[in-house]
N, C-alpha and C positions, 0 to 999 in steps of 0.2 A: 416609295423608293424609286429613284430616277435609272438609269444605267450609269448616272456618273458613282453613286453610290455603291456600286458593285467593285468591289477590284480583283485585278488579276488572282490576288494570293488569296481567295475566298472559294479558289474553284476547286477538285478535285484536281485537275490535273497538275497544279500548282505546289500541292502541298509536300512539303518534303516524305520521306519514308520516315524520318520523327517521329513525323503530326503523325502518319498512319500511325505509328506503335504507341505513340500516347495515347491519341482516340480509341484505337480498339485493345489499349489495358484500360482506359477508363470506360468502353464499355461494359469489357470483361469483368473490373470489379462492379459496375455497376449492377452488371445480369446477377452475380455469384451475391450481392448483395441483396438483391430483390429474392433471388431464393431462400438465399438463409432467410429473411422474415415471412418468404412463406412457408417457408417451413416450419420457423417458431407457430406462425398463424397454426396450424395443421397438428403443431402439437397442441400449440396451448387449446384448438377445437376440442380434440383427442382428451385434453384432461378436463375440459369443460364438462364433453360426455361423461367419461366416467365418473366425473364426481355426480353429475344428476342421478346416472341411474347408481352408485354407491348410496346417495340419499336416501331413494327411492326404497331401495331392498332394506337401511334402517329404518327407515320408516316403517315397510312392510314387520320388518321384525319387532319393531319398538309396538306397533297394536295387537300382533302376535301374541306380544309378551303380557300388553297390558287384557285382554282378552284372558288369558290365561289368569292372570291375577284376581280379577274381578269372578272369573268363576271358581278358582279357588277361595277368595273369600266369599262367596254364595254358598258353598259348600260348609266354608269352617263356621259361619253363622248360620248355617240350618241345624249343622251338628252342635253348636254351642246351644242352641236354642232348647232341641230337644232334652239335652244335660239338665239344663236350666228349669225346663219345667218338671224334669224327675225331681231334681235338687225343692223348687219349692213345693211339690208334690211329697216328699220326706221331708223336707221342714213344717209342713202343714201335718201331716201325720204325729211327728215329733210335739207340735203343738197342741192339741189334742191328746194327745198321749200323757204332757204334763197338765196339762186341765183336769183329765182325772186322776192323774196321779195325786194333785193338791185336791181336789173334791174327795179321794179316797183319805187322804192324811188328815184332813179335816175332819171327817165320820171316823177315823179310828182313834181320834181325839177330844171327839165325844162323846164316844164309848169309853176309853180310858175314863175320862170324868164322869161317868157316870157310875161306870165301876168304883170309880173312890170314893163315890157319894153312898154308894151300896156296903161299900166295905165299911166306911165312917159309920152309918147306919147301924149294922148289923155289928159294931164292937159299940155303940153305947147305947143300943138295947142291950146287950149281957152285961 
């Protein structure tokens, strides 16, 4: 740029009190615009934050919970287990119990027949 390039009305001293009040409301809204998006900036950090550490603490609570879950069910399958082998511990008993119950029903159905073999006997001998 030469000095023919320059003109008078480019200088400060030139410029009407207009230009001033234009220039410094457009830099006014320009400042008050740059802050409001730092300030958006500032919030939307601000809620960036809070949401990682709101994460964080479900998180923390979500293996809390699951922690708790898994040893409540270690717990309901130790106690189920134990049930379990009383249950086929009486069912085994039980099973055994009817073995000789049919081993007995069977020997007093032996004896029965053999009693009416004695009694058949014993009316045609007389």
């Amino acid at each position: 740029m030469d000095s023919s390039d320059f003109h008078v009305k480019d200088t400060p001293a030139s410029m009407s009190s207009m230009d001033m009040v234009t220039k410094d409301s457009i830099i006014q809204q320009a400042q008050e615009l740059i802050d409001e998006v730092n300030d958006k900036r500032k919030h939307d950090e601000l809620f960036s934050e809070y949401r990682k550490q709101l994460e964080k603490h479900v998180e923390k609570r979500c293996i809390t919970a699951q922690q708790q879950m898994v040893a409540m069910y270690e717990e309901h399958g130790r106690l189920m287990e134990e049930k379990l082998k009383k249950l086929f511990s009486c069912l085994d008993r039980v099973g055994k119990a009817e073995s000789e119950l049919m081993a007995f029903k069977q020997s007093l159905a032996m004896l029965y027949q053999e009693m009416q073999l004695d009694i058949d006997q014993i009316k045609t001998s007389t």
